[in-house]
BALOBA-1460 file (C-alpha; in Angstrom, 3 decimals):
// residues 69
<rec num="1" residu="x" x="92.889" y="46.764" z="30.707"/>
<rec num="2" residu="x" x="90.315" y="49.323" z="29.486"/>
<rec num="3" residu="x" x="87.720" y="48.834" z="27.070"/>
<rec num="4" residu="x" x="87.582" y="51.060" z="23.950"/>
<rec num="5" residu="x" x="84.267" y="52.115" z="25.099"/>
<rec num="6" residu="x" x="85.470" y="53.218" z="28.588"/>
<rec num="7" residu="x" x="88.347" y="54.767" z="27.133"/>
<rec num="8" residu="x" x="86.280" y="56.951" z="24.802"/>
<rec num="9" residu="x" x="84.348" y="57.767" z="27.969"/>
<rec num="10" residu="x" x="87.062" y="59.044" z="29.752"/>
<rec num="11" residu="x" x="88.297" y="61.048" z="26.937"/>
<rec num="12" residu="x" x="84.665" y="62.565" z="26.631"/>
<rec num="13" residu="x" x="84.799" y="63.347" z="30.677"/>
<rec num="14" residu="x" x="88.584" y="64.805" z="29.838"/>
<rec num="15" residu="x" x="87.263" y="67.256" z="27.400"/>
<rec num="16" residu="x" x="84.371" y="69.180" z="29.834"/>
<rec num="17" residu="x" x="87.098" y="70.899" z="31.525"/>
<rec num="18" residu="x" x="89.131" y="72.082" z="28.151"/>
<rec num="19" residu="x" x="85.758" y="73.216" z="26.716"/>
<rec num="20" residu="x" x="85.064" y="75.162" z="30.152"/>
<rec num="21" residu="x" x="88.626" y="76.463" z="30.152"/>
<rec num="22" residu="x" x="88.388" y="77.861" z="26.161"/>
<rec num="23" residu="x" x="85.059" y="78.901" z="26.970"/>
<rec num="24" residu="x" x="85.979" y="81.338" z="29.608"/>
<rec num="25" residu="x" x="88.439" y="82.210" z="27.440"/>
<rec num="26" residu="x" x="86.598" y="83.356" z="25.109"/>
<rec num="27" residu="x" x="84.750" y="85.021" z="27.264"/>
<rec num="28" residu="x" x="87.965" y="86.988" z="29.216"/>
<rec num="29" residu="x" x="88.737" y="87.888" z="25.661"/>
<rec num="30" residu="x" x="86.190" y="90.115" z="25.478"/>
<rec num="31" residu="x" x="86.549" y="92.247" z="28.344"/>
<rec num="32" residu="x" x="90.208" y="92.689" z="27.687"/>
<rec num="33" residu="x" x="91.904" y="95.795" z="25.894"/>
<rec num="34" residu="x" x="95.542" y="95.502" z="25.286"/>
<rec num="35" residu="x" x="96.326" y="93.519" z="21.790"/>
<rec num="36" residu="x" x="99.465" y="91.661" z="23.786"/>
<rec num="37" residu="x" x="97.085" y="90.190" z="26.019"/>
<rec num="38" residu="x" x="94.049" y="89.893" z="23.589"/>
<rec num="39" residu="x" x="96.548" y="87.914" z="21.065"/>
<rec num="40" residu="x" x="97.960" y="85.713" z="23.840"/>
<rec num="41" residu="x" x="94.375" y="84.786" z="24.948"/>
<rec num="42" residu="x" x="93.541" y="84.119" z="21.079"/>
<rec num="43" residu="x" x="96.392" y="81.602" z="21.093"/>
<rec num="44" residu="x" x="95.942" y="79.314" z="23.995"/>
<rec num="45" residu="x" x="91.781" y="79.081" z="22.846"/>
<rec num="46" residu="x" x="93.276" y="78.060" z="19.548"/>
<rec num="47" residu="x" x="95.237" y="75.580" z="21.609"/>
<rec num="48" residu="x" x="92.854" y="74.124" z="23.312"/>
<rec num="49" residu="x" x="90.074" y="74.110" z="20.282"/>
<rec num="50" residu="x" x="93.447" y="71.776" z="18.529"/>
<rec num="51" residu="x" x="93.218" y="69.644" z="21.749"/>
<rec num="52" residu="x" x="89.298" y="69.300" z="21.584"/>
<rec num="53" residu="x" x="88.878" y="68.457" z="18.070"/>
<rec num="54" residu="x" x="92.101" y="65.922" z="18.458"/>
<rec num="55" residu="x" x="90.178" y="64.215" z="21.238"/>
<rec num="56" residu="x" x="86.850" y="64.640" z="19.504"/>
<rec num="57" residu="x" x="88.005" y="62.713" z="16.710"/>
<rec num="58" residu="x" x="89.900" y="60.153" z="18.979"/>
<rec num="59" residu="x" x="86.325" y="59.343" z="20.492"/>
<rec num="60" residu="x" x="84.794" y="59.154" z="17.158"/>
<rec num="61" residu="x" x="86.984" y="56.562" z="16.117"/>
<rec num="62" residu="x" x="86.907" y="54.497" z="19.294"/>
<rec num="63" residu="x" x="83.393" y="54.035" z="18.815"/>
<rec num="64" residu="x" x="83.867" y="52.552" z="15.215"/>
<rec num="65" residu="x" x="83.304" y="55.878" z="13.192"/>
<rec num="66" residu="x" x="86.609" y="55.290" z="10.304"/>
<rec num="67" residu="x" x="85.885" y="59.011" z="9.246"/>
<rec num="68" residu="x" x="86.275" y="60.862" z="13.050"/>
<rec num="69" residu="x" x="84.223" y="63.896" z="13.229"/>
């Protein structure tokens, strides 16, 4: 059975790829034209920002903060 430390560690190693994902994203949003697409793209960063701060705060209260972020 896992720690709560090494489970907040995995979480932490979880969320490089999200942030990578949303990052380039963000990024793709910005060279694209069509308001379908743009709006679509918009949607699945707001997604994965949800599933960041989730995890974010999931961390934060592993390691014995009460408030989260």
């Amino acid at each position: 059975m896992k720690t709560l430390e090494e489970m907040a560690e995995e979480y932490e190693r979880n969320l490089v790829p999200l942030r990578r994902r949303r990052d380039a994203l963000r990024e793709k949003v910005k060279h694209v034209w069509s308001r379908d697409e743009r709006n679509l793209l918009w949607r699945r960063i707001g997604i994965l920002d949800g599933m960041i701060t989730s995890s974010a705060q999931d961390i934060a209260q592993m390691r014995g903060d009460a408030h989260g972020i």
